[in-house]
N, C-alpha and C positions, 0 to 999 in steps of 0.2 A: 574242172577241178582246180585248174591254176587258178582260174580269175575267181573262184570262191575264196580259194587261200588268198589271194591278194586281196580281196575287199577285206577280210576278216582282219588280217596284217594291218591295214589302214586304218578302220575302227579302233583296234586295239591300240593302236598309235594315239591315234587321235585322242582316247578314254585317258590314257596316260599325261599328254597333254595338257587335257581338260583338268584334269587333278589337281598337277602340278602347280595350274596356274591358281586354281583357288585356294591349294596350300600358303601358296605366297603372297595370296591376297589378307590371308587369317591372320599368317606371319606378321607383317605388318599392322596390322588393325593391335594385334598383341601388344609388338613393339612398343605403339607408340601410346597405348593403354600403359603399362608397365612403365615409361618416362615420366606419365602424367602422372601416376602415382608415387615414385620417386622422387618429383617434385615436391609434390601436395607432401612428401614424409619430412623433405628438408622443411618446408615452413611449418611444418607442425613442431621439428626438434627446434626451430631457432622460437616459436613461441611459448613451448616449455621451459628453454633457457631463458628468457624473458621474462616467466613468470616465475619459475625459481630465485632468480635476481629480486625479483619483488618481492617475494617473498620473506627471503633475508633481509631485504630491507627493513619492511614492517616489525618483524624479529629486532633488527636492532633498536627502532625506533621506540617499541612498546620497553623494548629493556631501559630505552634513555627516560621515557616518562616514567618507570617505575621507578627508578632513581631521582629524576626530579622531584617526583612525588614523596619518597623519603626525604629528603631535602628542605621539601616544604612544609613535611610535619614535623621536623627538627624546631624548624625556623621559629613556623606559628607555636611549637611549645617555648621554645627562646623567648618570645615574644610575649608570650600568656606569663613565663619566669621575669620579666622586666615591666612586665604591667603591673604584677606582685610588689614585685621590688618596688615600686615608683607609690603603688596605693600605699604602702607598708611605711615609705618613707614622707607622703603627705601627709599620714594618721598621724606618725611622729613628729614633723615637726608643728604641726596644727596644737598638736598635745604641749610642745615644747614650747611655743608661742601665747598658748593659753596660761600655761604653768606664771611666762616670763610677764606676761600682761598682769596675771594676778598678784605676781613678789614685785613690780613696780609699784603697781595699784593701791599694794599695799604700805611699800615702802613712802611714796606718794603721803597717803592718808598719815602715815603717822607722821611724817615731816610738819604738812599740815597743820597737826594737832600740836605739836609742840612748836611750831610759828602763832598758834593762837591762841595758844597758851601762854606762849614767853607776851605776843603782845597785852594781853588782858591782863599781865603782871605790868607789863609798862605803864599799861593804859592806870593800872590803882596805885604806882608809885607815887604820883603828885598827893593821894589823898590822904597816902602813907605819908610824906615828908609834912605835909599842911596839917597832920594830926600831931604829926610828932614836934612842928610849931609852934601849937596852940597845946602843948602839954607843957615846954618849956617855962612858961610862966611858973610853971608849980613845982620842976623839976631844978635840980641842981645843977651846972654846970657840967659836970663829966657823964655825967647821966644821958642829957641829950648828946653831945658829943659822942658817946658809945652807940645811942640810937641811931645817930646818922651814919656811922660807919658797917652799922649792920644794914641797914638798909643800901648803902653803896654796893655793898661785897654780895648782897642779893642778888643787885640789878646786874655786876659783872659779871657774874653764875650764870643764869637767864640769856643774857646776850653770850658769853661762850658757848653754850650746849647749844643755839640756837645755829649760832655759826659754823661747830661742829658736825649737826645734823645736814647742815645743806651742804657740806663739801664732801663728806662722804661719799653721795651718791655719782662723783666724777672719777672713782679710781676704782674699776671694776675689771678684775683679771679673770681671762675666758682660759685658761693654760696650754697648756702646751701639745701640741698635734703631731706622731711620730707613729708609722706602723712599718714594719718588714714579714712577709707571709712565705713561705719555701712551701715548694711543690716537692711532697715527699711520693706520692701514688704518680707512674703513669697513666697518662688520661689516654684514649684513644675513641675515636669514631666525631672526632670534635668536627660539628659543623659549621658555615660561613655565619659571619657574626657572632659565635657562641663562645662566651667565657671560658678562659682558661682560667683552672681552679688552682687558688695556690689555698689550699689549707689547711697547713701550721703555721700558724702564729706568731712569732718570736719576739713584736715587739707589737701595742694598738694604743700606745696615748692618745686618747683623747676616744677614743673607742668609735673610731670614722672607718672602722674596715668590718666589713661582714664576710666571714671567711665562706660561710655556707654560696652566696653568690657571687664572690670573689670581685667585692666592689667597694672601693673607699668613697664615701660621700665626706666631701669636706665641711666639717660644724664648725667652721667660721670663714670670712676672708680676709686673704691675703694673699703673697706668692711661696710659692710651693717648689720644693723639690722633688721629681719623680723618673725611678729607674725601675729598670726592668731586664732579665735576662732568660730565654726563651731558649732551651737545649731539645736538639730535633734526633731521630734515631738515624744509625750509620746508614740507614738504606734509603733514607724520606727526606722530606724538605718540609720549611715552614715560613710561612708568609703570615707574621702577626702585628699586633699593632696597638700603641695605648691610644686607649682612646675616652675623652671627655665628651659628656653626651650625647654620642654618639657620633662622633665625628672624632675621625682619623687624625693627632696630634702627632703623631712618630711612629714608623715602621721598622719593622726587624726581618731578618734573611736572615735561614738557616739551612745548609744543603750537606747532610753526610754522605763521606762517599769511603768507597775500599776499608770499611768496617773502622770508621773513625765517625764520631759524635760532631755536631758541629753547635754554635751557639750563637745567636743572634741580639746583641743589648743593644741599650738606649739611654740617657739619661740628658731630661729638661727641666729647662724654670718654669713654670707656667704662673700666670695668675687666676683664682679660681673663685667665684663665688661660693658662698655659705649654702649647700646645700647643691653644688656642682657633685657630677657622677663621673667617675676615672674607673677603667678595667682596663685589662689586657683581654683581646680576642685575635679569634682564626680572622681572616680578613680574605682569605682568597684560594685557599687549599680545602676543595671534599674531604671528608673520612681523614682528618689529620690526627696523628699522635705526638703526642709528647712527652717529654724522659721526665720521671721525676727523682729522685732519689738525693734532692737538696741540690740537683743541678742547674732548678728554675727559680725565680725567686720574682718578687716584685713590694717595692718600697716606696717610700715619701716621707717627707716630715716639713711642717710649716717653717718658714727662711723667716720673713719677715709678714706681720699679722698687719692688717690693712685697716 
């Protein structure tokens, strides 16, 4: 009976054992399953994080082309307003050149006719005095005497107007060129390149300012005086600039700060060609506004005509 209890004690030992030792085998196989998956979780969250970052990126990049995109249909409408502008002003002076070719042409023609006229009165004066000769035989003394004075006071008639006609055509006054426009409306959303609008009026001798695209084309040359004064809001800044076809002649800085107004002017001589193009534009600030309420203005007027 012992030695059956004692084997049975042994086995059972043993079965315990045996158990324990495959529990601790599974244990581990678990363990190191559960590490490996702990693992594989951490590179799964840094390549979440990864691609959320890239994510926002894209986000912000498609907001920057949608913005440049705005930007660039501003521009190409600027562009398509200045092609306007420019055909508008070739019509014109094409028209104004035709106009001034036909009042020469004409002026021309009639000069002309009274140089061919006064000569073909020269050219019959000998035949007049040779007539008036050959009638003295028959005629009295004061009689031709009278004749010959009329025929003199002819010929000095004929040669004045003749000489009058051609000096005329040297004193030809083109008048006087003078504008000043105030920015009465706030502008705002002004993009790079894009005309700041001054339009009211207050002053356009010579009628070289178009208020609608706020651009003085100068109708003649000579040298020019040109100002300009550019009022930016307390919270904004402005980086504007006159500029003559298309190139940058003077820059203005404007920077409000602590709810104060700031204002940016300029004023130069330039010399300008007869059909040169001057504006004020934005030059370097997106989505710019500007104060108007007579606080902006932009002017010129001809110094000396060339």
């Amino acid at each position: 009976m012992k030695i059956i209890l004692s084997v049975c004690t042994v086995c059972f030992m043993f079965g315990i054992v045996h158990i324990s030792a495959v529990t601790d085998e599974e244990f581990q196989a678990l363990f190191i399953r559960l590490t490996a998956l702990e693992e594989k979780q951490v590179i799964s969250d840094k390549r979440i994080g990864s691609l959320e970052r890239d994510i926002v990126s894209y986000v912000n990049r498609i907001a920057d082309l949608e913005t440049y995109w705005k930007l660039s249909d501003r521009r190409v409408d600027m562009l398509k307003r200045k092609n306007d502008i420019s055909n508008r002003r070739i019509i014109a002076l094409e028209k104004k050149l035709s106009d001034k070719t036909f009042v020469e042409h004409e002026k021309r023609k009639t000069l002309s006719d009274k140089l061919i006229e006064a000569l073909r009165k020269n050219m019959a004066l000998p035949d007049i005095i040779l007539q008036t000769i050959e009638t003295n035989d028959t005629l009295p003394m004061d009689k031709t005497t009278q004749n010959e004075r009329k025929v003199a006071s002819t010929d000095k008639k004929i040669r004045s107007t003749a000489a009058h006609s051609c000096g005329s055509r040297r004193f030809v006054s083109e008048g006087n060129v003078a504008f000043t426009a105030i920015k009465n409306l706030n502008q705002k959303h002004i993009g790079l390149d894009q005309n700041i609008i001054f339009e009211q009026i207050l002053t356009n001798e010579g009628g070289g300012y178009d208020p609608i695209h706020s651009v003085f084309i100068a109708p003649q040359a000579g040298l020019y005086v040109l100002s300009s004064a550019v009022t930016t809001t307390s919270d904004g800044m402005s980086h504007t600039a006159i500029v003559r076809n298309g190139n940058n002649v003077a820059r203005m800085y404007g920077h409000g700060n602590s709810g104060y107004f700031d204002q940016g002017s300029q004023m130069i001589v330039i010399r300008l060609n007869a059909g040169d193009e001057v504006a004020v534009q934005n030059i370097d600030i997106p989505d710019l506004t500007i104060v108007g309420g007579l606080y902006s203005s932009f002017s010129g007027f001809l110094l000396l005509p060339q």
